[in-house]
N, C-alpha and C positions, 0 to 999 in steps of 0.2 A: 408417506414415507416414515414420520415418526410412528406410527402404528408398527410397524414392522421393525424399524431401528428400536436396540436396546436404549434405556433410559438408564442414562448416571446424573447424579449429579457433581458438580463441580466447582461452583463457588457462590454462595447464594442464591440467587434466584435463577443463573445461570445455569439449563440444561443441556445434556452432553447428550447425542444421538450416536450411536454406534453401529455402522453396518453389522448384519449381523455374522458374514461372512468371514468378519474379524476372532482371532481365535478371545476368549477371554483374557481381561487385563493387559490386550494391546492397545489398549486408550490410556495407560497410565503414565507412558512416556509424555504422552500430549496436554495430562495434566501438569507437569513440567514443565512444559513449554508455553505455556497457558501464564503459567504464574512468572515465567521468564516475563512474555511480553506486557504482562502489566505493571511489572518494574522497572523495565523500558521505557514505557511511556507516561508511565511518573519522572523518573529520574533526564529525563529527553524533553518531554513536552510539558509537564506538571499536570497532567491529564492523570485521572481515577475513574474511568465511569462507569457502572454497573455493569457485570460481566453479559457479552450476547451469550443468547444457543451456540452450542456447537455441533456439527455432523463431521462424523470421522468416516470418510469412507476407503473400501478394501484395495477399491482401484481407481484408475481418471474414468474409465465408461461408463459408471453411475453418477461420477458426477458432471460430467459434461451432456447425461442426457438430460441431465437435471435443470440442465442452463445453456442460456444464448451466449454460447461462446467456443472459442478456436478450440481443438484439441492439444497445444500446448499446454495450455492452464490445469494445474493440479491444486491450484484453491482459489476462494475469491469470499468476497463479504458483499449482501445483499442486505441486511438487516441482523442474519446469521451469519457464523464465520465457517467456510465448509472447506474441508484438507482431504490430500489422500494423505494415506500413513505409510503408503509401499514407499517411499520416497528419500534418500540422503538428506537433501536440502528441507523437510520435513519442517524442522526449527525454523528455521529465515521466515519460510510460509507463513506459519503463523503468528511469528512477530509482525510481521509483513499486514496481514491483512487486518490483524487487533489494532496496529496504527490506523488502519480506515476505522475502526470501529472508534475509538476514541475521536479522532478526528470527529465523525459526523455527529456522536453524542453529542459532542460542544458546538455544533451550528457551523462547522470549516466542512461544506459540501464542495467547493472547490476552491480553484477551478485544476481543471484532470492535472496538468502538468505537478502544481502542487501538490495535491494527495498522494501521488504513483513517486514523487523523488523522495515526500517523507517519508511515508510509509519504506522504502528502499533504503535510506540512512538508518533510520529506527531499526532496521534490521542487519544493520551491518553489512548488504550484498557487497560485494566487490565485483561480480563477473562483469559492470557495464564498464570499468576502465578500461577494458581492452582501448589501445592505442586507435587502433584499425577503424572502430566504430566511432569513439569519441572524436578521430579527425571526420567522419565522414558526414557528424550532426555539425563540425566547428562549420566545415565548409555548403553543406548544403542543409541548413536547419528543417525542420517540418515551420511552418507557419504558426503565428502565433495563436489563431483564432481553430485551428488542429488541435492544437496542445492544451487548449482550454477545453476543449467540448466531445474529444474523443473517449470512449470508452475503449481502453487498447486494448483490452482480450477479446474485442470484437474484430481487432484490424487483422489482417493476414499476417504470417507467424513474422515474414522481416519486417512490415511494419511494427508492428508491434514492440520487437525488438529494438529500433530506432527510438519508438516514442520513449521505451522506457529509459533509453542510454542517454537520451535528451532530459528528459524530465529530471532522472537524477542528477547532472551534471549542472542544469540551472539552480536547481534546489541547492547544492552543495557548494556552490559559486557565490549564488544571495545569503546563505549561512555563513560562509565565512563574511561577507562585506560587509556583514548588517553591525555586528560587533555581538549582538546577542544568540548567534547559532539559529538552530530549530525553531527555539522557542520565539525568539523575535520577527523569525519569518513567518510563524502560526498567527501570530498578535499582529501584525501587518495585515496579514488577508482577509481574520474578523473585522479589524478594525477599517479597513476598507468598504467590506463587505456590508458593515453596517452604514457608513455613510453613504449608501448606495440606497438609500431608502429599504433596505430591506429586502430585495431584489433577487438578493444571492449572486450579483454581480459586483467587481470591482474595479479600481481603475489602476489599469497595469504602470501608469507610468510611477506609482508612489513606492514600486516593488520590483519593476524590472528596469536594467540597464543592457539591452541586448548587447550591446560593444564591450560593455564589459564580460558580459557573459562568454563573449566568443573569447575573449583575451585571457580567461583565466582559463579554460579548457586544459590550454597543454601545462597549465601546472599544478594537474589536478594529480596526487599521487598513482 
């Protein structure tokens, strides 16, 4: 695929991959957006980490042949960070998935629920308030041990939908309670994670309060 994708570059060592079906200088928005989410996730997480690859592509059916996953998904991060650009919500995306990519530079591989709600603050999304969805995780949650080890754009499009309406709503629940936001909940999961022997595993009770989780739901804006 990069044989074939145009080569830009974009900010140091970080290479841009361009469908070529894209007309010229339609990747210049994305450099904007590019430079949006790493202000984000300075100013959010106090995270800088060396820009990944990026693939920009024309439409989702190159990038979903591309990878194991639903045909909802119009981006994801694997090591690279890969976008369609036919897209409105376009921006979020990539703020969205440069949160994974910081994230995992600094050693915060999990667990899913945490990556999928920061990465989804980091981005500013709104659409998981809807009332309808957030009563329907208050009342019947996915499981804790789901939430931790799912890859959601592998789950069917309403699952999927669910995990993420979950996942940002615990995220943005434990940010407000912790006192320190984002950032306190990211230093929580290292710091967990590392007294875990190393493991990449944590212990959820230093970090989760499920009754309180479910209790701040409906006074989530």
């Amino acid at each position: 695929m990069t044989a074939r994708f145009r080569n830009e570059n974009w900010a140091g060592a970080g290479r841009l991959y361009v469908d070529p079906r894209l007309p010229e200088g339609a990747h210049l928005p994305l450099l904007h957006y590019l430079q949006q989410a790493e202000r984000e996730t300075i100013a959010q997480l106090g995270l800088d980490p060396e820009p990944p690859d990026v693939f920009a592509y024309f439409d989702k059916e190159l990038l979903v042949a591309a990878a194991c996953t639903n045909r909802n998904v119009v981006a994801y991060y694997d090591g690279a960070l890969h976008v369609v650009l036919d897209r409105e919500d376009v921006q979020a995306s990539v703020v969205h998935e440069y949160a994974h990519h910081a994230l995992m530079s600094h050693g915060i591989l999990g667990p899913a629920w945490a990556q999928e709600g920061i990465a989804m603050l980091i981005a500013r999304e709104a659409w998981w308030l809807d009332p309808a969805r957030l009563g329907e995780v208050r009342d019947n949650p996915m499981p804790l041990e789901v939430m931790e080890q799912s890859i959601p754009y592998t789950l069917r499009p309403e699952q999927s939908v669910l995990f993420y309406v979950q996942a940002a709503s615990m995220v943005a629940c434990m940010a407000r309670g912790n006192g320190a936001g984002l950032r306190g909940l990211m230093d929580a999961l290292g710091a967990s994670a590392s007294a875990a022997q190393g493991d990449g595993s944590y212990d959820p009770s230093t970090i989760l309060d499920p009754s309180a989780w479910q209790g701040c739901i409906d006074g989530l804006p």
